[in-house]
N, C-alpha and C positions, 0 to 999 in steps of 0.2 A: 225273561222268557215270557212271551205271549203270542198271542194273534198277531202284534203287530212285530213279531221276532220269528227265524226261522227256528223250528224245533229238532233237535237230533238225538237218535236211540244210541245207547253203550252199553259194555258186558261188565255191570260194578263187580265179576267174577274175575273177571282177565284184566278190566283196563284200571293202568296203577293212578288215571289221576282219579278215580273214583275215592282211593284209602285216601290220598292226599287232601282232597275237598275234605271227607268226613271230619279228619283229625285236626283239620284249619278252622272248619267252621263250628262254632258257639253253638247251634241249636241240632250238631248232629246226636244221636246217641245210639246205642249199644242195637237198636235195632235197621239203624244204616249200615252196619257194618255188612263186609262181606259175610264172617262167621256167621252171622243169623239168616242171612239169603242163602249161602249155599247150604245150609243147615235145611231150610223149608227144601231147596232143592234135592235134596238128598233123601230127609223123611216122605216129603208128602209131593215131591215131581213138581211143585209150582217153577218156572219159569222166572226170572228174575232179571230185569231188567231198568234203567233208568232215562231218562229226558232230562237233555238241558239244552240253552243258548249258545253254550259254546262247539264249533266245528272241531271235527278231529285233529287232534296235534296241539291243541289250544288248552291252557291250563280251566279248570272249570271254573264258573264264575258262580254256577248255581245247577241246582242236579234234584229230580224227585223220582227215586226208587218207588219199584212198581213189581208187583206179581203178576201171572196169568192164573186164574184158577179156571179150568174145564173141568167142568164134573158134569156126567148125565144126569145127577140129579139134583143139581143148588142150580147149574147152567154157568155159563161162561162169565166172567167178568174181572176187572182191573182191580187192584189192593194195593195201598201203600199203606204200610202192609200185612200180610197175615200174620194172626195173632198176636200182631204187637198191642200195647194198651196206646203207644202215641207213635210216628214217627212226621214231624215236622218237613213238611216241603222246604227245601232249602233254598228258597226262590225272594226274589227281589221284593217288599212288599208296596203297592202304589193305591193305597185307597183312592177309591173314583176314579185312576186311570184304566191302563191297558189290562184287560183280563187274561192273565198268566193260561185259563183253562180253558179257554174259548180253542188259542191255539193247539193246547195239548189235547183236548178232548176231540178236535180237525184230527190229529195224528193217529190218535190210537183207535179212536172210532172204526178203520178199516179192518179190524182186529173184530168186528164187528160184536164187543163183551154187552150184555145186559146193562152195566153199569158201571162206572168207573169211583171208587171211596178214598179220599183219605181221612188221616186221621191227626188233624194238628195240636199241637196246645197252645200256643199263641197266632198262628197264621192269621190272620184275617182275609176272606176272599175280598176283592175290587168290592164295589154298588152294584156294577154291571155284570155281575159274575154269573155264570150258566150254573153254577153249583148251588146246592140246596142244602137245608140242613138236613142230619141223619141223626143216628145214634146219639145219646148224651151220658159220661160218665162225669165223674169226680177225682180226677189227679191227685196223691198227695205225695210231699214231695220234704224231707227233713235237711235242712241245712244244717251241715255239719263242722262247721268251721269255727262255732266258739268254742271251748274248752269242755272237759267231758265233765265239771263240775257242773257247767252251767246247763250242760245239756240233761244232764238227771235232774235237776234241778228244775226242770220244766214238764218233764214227765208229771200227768196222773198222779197223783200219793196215795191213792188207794187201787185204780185200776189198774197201775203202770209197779211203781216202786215197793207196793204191797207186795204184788205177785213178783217183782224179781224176788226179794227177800226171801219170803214163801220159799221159790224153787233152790235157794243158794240153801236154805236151812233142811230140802228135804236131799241134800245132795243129788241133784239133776246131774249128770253127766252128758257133757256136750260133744260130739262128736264129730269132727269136720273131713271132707277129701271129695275125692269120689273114684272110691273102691265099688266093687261092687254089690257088697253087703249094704255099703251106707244107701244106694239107689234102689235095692229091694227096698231096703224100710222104708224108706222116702216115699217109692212109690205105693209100698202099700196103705202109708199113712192119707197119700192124694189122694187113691181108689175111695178109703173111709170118709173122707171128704165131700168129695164130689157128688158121690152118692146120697150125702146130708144133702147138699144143696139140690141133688134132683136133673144133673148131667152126669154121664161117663166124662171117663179120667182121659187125657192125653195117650196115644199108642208108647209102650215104653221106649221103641224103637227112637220117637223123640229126641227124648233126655239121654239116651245113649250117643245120637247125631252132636247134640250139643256137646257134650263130655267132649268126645272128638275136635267138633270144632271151635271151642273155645278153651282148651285147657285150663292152665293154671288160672284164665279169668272165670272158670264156673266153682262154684262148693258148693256141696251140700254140707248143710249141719245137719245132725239130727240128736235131738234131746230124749237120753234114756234114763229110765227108772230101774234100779236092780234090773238091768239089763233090758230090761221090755222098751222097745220104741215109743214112745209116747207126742213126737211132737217133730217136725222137720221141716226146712226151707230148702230152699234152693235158687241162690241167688247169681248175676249176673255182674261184671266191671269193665266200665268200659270210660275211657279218658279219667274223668274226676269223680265217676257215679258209679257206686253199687247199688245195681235194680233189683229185690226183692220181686223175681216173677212167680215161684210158683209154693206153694206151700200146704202142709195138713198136719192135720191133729188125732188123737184120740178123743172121743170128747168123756169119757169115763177117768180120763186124768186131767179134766179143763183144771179143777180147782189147785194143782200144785205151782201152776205159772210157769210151765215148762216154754209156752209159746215166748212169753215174754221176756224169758233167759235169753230165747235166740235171737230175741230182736236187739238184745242190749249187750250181746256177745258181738251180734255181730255189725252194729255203729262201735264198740271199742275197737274191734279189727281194721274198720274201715277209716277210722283216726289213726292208727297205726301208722296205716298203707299211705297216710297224706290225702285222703280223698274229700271231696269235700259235700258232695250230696245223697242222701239216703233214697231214692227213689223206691216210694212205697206200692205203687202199681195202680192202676187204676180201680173204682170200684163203684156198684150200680147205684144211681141215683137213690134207687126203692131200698137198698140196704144201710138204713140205717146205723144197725150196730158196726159193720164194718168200718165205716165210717167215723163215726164216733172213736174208735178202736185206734185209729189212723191219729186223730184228732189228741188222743191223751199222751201222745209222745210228742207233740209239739208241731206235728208237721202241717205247711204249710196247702192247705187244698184249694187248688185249679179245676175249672169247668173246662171239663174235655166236650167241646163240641165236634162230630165227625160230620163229614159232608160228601155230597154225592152228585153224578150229573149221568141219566136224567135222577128225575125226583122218583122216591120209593111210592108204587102204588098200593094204595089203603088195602088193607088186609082185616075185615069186618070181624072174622072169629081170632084172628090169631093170639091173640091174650088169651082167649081161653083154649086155644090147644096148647099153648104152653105150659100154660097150669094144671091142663091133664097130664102134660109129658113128665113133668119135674116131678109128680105126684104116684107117677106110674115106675120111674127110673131109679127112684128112691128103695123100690121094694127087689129090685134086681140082685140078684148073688155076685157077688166082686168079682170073680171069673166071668160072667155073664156081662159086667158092664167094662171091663177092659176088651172083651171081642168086640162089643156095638162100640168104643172111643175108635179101635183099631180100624174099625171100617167108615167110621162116619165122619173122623178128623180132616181126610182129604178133601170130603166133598164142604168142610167149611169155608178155610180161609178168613 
């Protein structure tokens, strides 16, 4: 697909060679899938559509899913896609040849968006390429496929296997589905979260869409103490990977290792299932501890470079309104920051 290829639009909702590419191709994952587009489609209206080289009737050869996001107030623009941490263009790669975005960015351009993002973890754009660099996180990413000996075994011994101990000896109760008690807690657990970190939570409406549209591939766990919620995930499966997207804590129970029960409850599950990668999610350069965190279970971390056409223009204060905002958000009532997530999530993307 490029400039020097004709480009064509499809409904990865309706048209079946869209699941077919996914589940054929090596770098799709869990956020190619239909369930996660119709899923944005369904919570938050974004639009969902894909590009590729192949003409109608033609099996696909190569495909890059794309959202609309309109909002009056972030403005118009392209996504591949919302709120995923990665979703790889599933396109040919031709260093110093044809620029695959020259043509796609020809095409979508009439859509007339502010900007078009994706989000790869191995792509690399052409030399010649109209795309810019954007966003930068840190990928981690556990291979699962030695044995479960060798994988504790690699774990932390004091930040990792400490704390499973820890939580096995204070009797942590693990709890998995998704009824709708385990998604109260869960979500209440993310509200407490989020609000550490200094954004509102996801609209619960969300994590209800996905329930729906991924069944038996979504679980929540969530780790109780004599009953009290202390600790929750909520993960994702799709081909050979369980993606750990979203999760929180108590932090009044950090010290009994309830977090790290779940991590290691849930790579034994995922050996179980035959799966072979832990996708840990993505996490911000400037977060340190998170990282590290990532790091004591053995997983392997990737530089998420995100990219963009045209280029992001300099924003002189924006560092510091941010720092005002996280610092401002932090002190909000958890009723109070689940209304501003419910209204502000759409105009993300």
């Amino acid at each position: 697909m490029g400039s020097c290829s004709c480009v064509y639009q499809l409904d990865p909702l309706h048209d079946p060679r869209w699941n077919e590419l996914i589940h054929q191709h090596p770098r799709a994952s869990v956020f190619h899938s239909p369930q996660w587009l119709r899923a944005l489609e369904r919570a938050y209206g974004y639009r969902p559509f894909a590009l590729t080289s192949s003409p109608e009737g033609v099996p696909l050869a190569d495909g890059l899913p794309l959202c609309e996001v309109n909002s009056w107030l972030t403005g118009r623009r392209l996504v591949s896609v919302p709120f995923s941490d990665h979703c790889e263009p599933l396109l040919d790669q031709a260093p110093g040849g044809c620029d695959s975005f020259a043509g796609i960015w020809e095409r979508v351009s009439k859509k007339k968006p502010q900007y078009l993002q994706i989000r790869p973890i191995a792509f690399q754009p052409a030399s010649t390429t109209v795309l810019r660099p954007d966003d930068t996180y840190v990928l981690h990413r556990l291979d699962l496929t030695p044995d479960l000996a060798h994988l504790y075994n690699r774990f932390h011994k004091t930040s990792i296997q400490q704390r499973i101990r820890r939580a096995e000896r204070e009797k942590i109760d693990i709890r998995e589905g998704t009824s709708a008690v385990l998604l109260q807690d869960f979500y209440r657990l993310l509200t407490v979260t989020r609000r550490r970190h200094g954004v509102p939570p996801q609209p619960l409406r969300w994590f209800e869409t996905l329930i729906t549209e991924f069944g038996k591939d979504l679980c929540i766990r969530v780790a109780y103490k004599d009953g009290i919620a202390i600790a929750a995930m909520l993960t994702l499966t799709f081909k050979n990977t369980v993606a750990n997207k979203y999760s929180g804590s108590d932090p009044d129970h950090r010290k009994l290792g309830a977090t790290a029960l779940l991590f290691w409850q849930t790579i034994q599950q995922a050996k179980a299932d035959g799966l072979e990668v832990f996708d840990m999610g993505r996490s911000d350069t400037r977060n340190a501890g998170l990282i590290a965190f990532k790091e004591y279970w053995g997983a392997d971390p990737t530089p998420l470079q995100y990219w963009r056409v045209p280029q992001k223009p300099h924003h002189q204060f924006s560092s510091r309104m941010s720092w005002i905002a996280e610092r401002t958000v932090s002190t909000f009532p958890l009723g109070v920051l689940r209304a501003i997530g419910t209204v502000l999530y759409k105009h993300i993307g």
